[in-house]
C-alpha positions, 0 to 999 in steps of 0.5 A: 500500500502506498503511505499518503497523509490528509492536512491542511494549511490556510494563506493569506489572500489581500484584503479586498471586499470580494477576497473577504466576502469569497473566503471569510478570516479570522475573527475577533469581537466580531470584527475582522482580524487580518487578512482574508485567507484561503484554506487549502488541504492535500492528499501528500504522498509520503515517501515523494512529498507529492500532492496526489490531489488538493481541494481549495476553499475558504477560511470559514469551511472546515478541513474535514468537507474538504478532505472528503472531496480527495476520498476518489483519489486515495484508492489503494492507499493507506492514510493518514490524518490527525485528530481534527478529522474523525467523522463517520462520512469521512470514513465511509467516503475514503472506505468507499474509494478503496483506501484505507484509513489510520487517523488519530482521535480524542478520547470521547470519539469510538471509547466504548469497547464492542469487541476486544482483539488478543494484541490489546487493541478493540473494536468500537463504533465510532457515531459522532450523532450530536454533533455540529454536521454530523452523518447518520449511523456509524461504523466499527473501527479498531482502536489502537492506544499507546504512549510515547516515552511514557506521555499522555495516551494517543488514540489512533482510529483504523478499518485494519481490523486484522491484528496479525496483519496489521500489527498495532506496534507497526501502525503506531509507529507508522502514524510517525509519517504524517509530518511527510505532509508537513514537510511538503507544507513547508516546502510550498509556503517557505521556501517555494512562496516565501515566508510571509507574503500574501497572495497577489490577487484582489479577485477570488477566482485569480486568488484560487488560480495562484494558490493552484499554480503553487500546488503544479509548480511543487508537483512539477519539482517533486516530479524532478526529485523523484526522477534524479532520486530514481536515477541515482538509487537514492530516497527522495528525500535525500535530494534538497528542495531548496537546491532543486529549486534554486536551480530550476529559477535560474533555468527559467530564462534560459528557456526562452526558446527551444524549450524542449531541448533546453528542458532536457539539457536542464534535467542532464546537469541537473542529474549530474550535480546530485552527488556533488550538491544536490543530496544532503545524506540520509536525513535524521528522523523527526523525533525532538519534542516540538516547543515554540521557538518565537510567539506571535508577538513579542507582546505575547501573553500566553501561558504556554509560551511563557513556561516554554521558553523560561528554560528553553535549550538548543535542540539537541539530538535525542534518543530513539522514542520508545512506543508503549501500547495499553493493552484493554483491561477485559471485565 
């Protein structure tokens, strides 16, 4: 099965009547807060960073709707998705294209045992009815829970109902891949787009024929770093986007004419440079806990951040993480 992960990311678009009235932003006191922005969620395949398919809307829809609208392009993959997601219409729309589903849940969604399985996972249905948006019916899920290093509980939600198969040790571990999506998102808005910049477009219709021209651009350049990946025997993500990227900027001139045999000419120097600049080594796994680096504001006043960085230390290279499962006490 191929590895994709489901996330999304919100941009900022200018603040025009129409861009405001298209796509809604934050709001506080009832007022406006910044920019109007657009909500953009992904299919990302996980081992290329490739955007298999996106779906584009506002600020004020949610994640979920338009992860629904990705299900037809996930047949035959096993996906990925954080807690935000959950919803018996989600489950059946991707169950339903033929894929396969790993997601992590709150402790409320699927927590009564209908039926337990001998590696200590259970099977519950998860019915969300109640609440906001909420599909009729549910559907029997097996419930995977475990800690890592010994902290809080995480909850993760699959249709792999076999523990032979699928072992659970196995599927914890894999939800690790899910910042693979992260990663891509990274890609587009930092080093592809810039950090901080705002859509050009005071028209709706332009804002979305932006944002759809950044997700081509990023599936055209992990197209590149798949074939110079492919070519040298190396994993994908042992080839630096930023490099790939620079050098294909600097191309884009050159191309003016007789594009096809230029493009070709590209792609061979290209190639050649993979082991002198292009490949950074195998890359270190995401393990270091996550902390905020930088608030908001430098004004800002929330607790978490104040505690965060009283004593805060320099990243540093830490020991593999140690996954433990809970095994379901049986009444």
């Amino acid at each position: 099965m191929r590895l994709g992960a489901v996330d999304g990311f919100v941009l900022d678009a200018p603040d025009t009547t129409a861009n405001r009235a298209a796509f809604g932003g934050p709001v506080k006191n009832g007022q406006p807060a910044g920019f109007p922005q657009v909500r953009v969620v992904t299919l990302t395949e996980c081992g290329t960073h490739a955007q298999v398919d996106a779906a584009v809307g506002g600020f004020s829809g949610g994640e979920r709707e338009l992860a629904i609208a990705l299900a037809g392009s996930a047949s035959g993959m096993l996906v990925i998705m954080d807690r935000n997601f959950p919803g018996v219409a989600l489950w059946k729309a991707y169950l339903g294209a033929g894929a396969h589903l790993l997601i992590r849940a709150r402790s409320p969604v699927a927590h009564r045992p209908v039926g337990h399985l001998p590696d200590g996972t259970y099977l519950a249905r998860m019915n969300l009815a109640g609440q906001k948006g909420a599909h009729h019916g549910g559907v029997l899920v097996r419930v995977i829970e475990y800690r890592v290093d010994g902290g809080e509980v995480v909850r993760l939600l699959t249709d792999l109902l076999d523990p032979v198969a699928f072992p659970a040790a196995e599927l914890a571990r894999l939800y690790h891949a899910r910042w693979e999506a992260e990663s891509a998102f990274r890609h587009i808005k930092t080093f592809q787009r810039g950090p901080a910049e705002v859509l050009r477009s005071g028209d709706p219709d332009l804002v979305q024929q932006e944002v759809w021209a950044h997700l081509v651009v990023h599936h055209c350049l992990t197209r590149v770093i798949m074939g110079l990946a492919d070519d040298n025997g190396i994993d994908p993500d042992r080839v630096s986007f930023v490099k790939v990227l620079k050098h294909t900027r600097r191309s884009v001139v050159r191309q003016c004419a007789d594009t096809p045999k230029k493009i070709k000419k590209f792609l061979a120097m290209l190639a050649a440079k993979v082991h002198r600049k292009l490949d950074n080594g195998a890359r270190r796994l995401r393990e270091a806990d996550r902390h905020l680096k930088r608030p908001d504001s430098k004004y800002s006043s929330k607790l978490s951040y104040r505690i965060n960085t009283r004593d805060r230390q320099p990243t540093r290279r830490v020991a593999p993480k140690v996954v433990t499962l809970q095994p379901t006490i049986v009444h």
